[in-house]
N, C-alpha and C positions, 0 to 999 in steps of 0.2 A: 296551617292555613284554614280558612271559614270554608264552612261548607258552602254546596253552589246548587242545594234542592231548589227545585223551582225557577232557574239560570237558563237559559239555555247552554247547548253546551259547544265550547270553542269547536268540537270537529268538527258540527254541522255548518259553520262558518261560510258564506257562497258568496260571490256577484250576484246581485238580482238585478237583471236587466228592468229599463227606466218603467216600464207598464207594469210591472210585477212592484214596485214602492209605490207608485200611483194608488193600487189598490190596494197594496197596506194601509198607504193615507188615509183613505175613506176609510180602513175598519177599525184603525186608529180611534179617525172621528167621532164611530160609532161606539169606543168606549171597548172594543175585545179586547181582555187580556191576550189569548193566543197570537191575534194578529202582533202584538208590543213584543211578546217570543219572540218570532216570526224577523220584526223587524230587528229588533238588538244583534240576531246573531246576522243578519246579513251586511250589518254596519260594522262588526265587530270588530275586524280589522283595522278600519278609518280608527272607529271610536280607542284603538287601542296602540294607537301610534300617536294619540291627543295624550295621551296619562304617558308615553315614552317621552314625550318632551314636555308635558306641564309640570309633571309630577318634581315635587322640593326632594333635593337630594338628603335632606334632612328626612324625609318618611320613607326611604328607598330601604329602611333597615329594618322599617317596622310591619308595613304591605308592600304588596306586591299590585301590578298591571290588573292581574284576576282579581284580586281584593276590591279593588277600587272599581272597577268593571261591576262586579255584585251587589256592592254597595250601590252603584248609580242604576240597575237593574231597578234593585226596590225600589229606591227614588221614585225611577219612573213610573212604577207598576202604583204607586202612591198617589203619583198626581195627574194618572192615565184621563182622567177626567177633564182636567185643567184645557186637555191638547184641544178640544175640540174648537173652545172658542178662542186660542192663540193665533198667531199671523205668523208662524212659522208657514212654508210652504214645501216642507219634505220629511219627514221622518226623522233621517240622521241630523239635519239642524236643530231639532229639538231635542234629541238623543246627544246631542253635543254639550247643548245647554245645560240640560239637565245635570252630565258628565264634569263640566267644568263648577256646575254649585256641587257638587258632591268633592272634587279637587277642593274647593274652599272651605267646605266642614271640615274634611281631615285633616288641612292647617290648622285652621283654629280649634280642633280636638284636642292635638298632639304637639302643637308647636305655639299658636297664641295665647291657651291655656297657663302653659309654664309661666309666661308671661303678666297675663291676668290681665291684657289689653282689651277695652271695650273698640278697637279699630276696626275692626275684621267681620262685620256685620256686611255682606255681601247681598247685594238681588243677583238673579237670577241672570238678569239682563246684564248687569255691569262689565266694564272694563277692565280686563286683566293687568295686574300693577305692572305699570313698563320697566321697574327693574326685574322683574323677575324673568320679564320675556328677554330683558336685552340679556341678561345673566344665559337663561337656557340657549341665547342664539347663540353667543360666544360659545359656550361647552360644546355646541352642535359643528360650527363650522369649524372650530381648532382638532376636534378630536382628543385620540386617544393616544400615550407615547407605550413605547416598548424598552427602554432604556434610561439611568439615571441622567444622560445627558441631554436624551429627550423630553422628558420629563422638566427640566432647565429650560428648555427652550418652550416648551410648550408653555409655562407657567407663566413668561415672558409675554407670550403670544396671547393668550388667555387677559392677561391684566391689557395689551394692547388694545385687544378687542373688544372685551366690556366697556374701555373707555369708550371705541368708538362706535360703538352700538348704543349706549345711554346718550352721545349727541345727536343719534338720529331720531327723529321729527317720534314720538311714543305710536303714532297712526301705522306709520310708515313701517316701523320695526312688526307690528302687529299684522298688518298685512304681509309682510314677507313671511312671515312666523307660519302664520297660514298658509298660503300659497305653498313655501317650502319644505316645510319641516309637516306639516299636518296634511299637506297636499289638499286643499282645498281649492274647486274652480272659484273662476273669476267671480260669478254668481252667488257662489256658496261666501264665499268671502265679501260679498256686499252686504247682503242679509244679514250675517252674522256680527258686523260692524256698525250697519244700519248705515250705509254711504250708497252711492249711488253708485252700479256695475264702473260708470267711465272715471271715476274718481278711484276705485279701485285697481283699476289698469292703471292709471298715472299713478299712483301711489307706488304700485310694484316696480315696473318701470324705474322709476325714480332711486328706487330700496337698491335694487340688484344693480343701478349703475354705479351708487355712491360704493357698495359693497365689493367690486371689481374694483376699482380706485384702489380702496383699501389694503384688500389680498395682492394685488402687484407691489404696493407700496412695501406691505410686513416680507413680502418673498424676495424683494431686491435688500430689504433691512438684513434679514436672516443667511441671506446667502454670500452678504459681501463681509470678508476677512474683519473679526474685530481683535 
C-alpha cells in the first residue's frame, strides 16, 4: 500500500459537532493546511463510505478505501486555495467533490487508459454516469449470498434490479444513492446536485416508493414455488 505521510490518520477520526466545521470553514477559507488535516479526518468516515460504494469493482483489486482516501487528501491539499472563492457551504461538500474527481482519475488511469478513450474528461462538478450508480445500487440493495444456490438466485435478483434501477428517472436514482448508501442530509443532497432542498425531498420520496414496489414484487417472484 502507498504511504500515508502527511494524511491524517484514520484513528484520530471524530464527530465534530456543527460550530467545531464552521470554523474549520473559515480556516479552510483562509487557505490553513492544518485546518484541511483537521477537517479530512473528521469527515473521514462520510468521505469513506462515498469510495465503499462509488468505487469500480474493476479497481477494488488494484487500491484500496485508504488509497483513494490519500490520493484525494493531496488533491485537496493541491487546490486548498481554490475553496475560498467556491459556493460550497461546508467542508465535507467539498471534500466530497474533490473525492469523487479523484474516483474519476483512477478510472481513467487504470481502466479508460486500456482503452485509449478521450470520453472520461470529467469537471469537478459533473454528474456521476447513471449506470454506474444504478449498477452500485443494485450490488448495494441485493447484497451478498453464502451458498451456490444463493449465489443463483442472487444473480437473478442482481440482473432484476439493474434492469429496474436504470428505468428509474438518472436524478431520482442519484438522490437515493446519496440519501441511502452515502447517507447524506436532505440539504447536503441538494447542494451537491444543485436542485433545490424540496425537489430533493420529492425526488427521494419518489426513489424509495417506486423501490418498495419493487422489493415486494422480486420477494413475492422468489418465494413463490417455480
Amino acid at each position: 500500500m502507498t504511504e500515508t505521510t502527511g494524511q491524517p490518520s484514520p484513528d484520530r477520526a471524530a464527530d465534530m459537532p456543527e460550530e467545531g466545521l464552521q470554523e474549520l470553514d473559515r480556516r479552510l477559507r483562509a487557505g490553513e493546511q492544518e485546518a484541511l488535516a483537521e477537517a479530512f479526518t473528521a469527515c473521514r468516515a462520510r468521505l469513506h463510505r462515498v469510495v465503499d460504494f462509488r468505487l469500480d469493482d474493476r479497481l477494488r483489486a488494484r487500491v484500496d478505501a485508504d488509497d483513494v482516501l490519500q490520493e484525494a487528501f493531496l488533491a485537496a491539499s493541491q487546490r486548498l486555495g481554490h475553496y475560498a472563492g467556491s459556493s460550497y457551504t461546508s467542508p465535507f461538500l467539498w471534500l466530497r467533490a474533490i473525492l469523487s474527481q479523484t474516483l474519476v482519475d483512477l478510472y481513467r488511469r487504470h481502466i479508460s487508459a486500456q482503452k485509449r478513450s478521450p470520453d472520461h474528461e470529467v469537471r469537478i462538478d459533473a454528474q456521476p454516469d447513471p449506470r454506474a450508480t444504478s449498477t452500485s445500487l443494485a450490488i448495494q440493495l441485493v447484497g451478498g449470498s453464502t451458498s451456490p444456490i444463493e449465489a443463483v438466485a442472487r444473480d437473478d435478483m442482481m440482473g432484476m434490479m439493474e434492469t429496474v434501477m436504470a428505468e428509474m428517472d438518472p436524478l431520482d436514482q442519484e438522490v437515493l444513492a446519496l440519501r441511502h448508501f452515502e447517507e447524506l442530509t436532505n440539504w447536503e443532497v441538494a447542494e451537491a446536485l444543485g436542485i433545490q432542498q424540496k425537489a430533493a425531498s420529492i425526488r427521494y420520496v419518489r426513489a424509495i416508493r417506486r423501490l418498495r414496489v419493487v422489493l415486494a414484487q422480486m420477494t413475492a417472484y422468489f418465494a413463490s414455488p417455480r
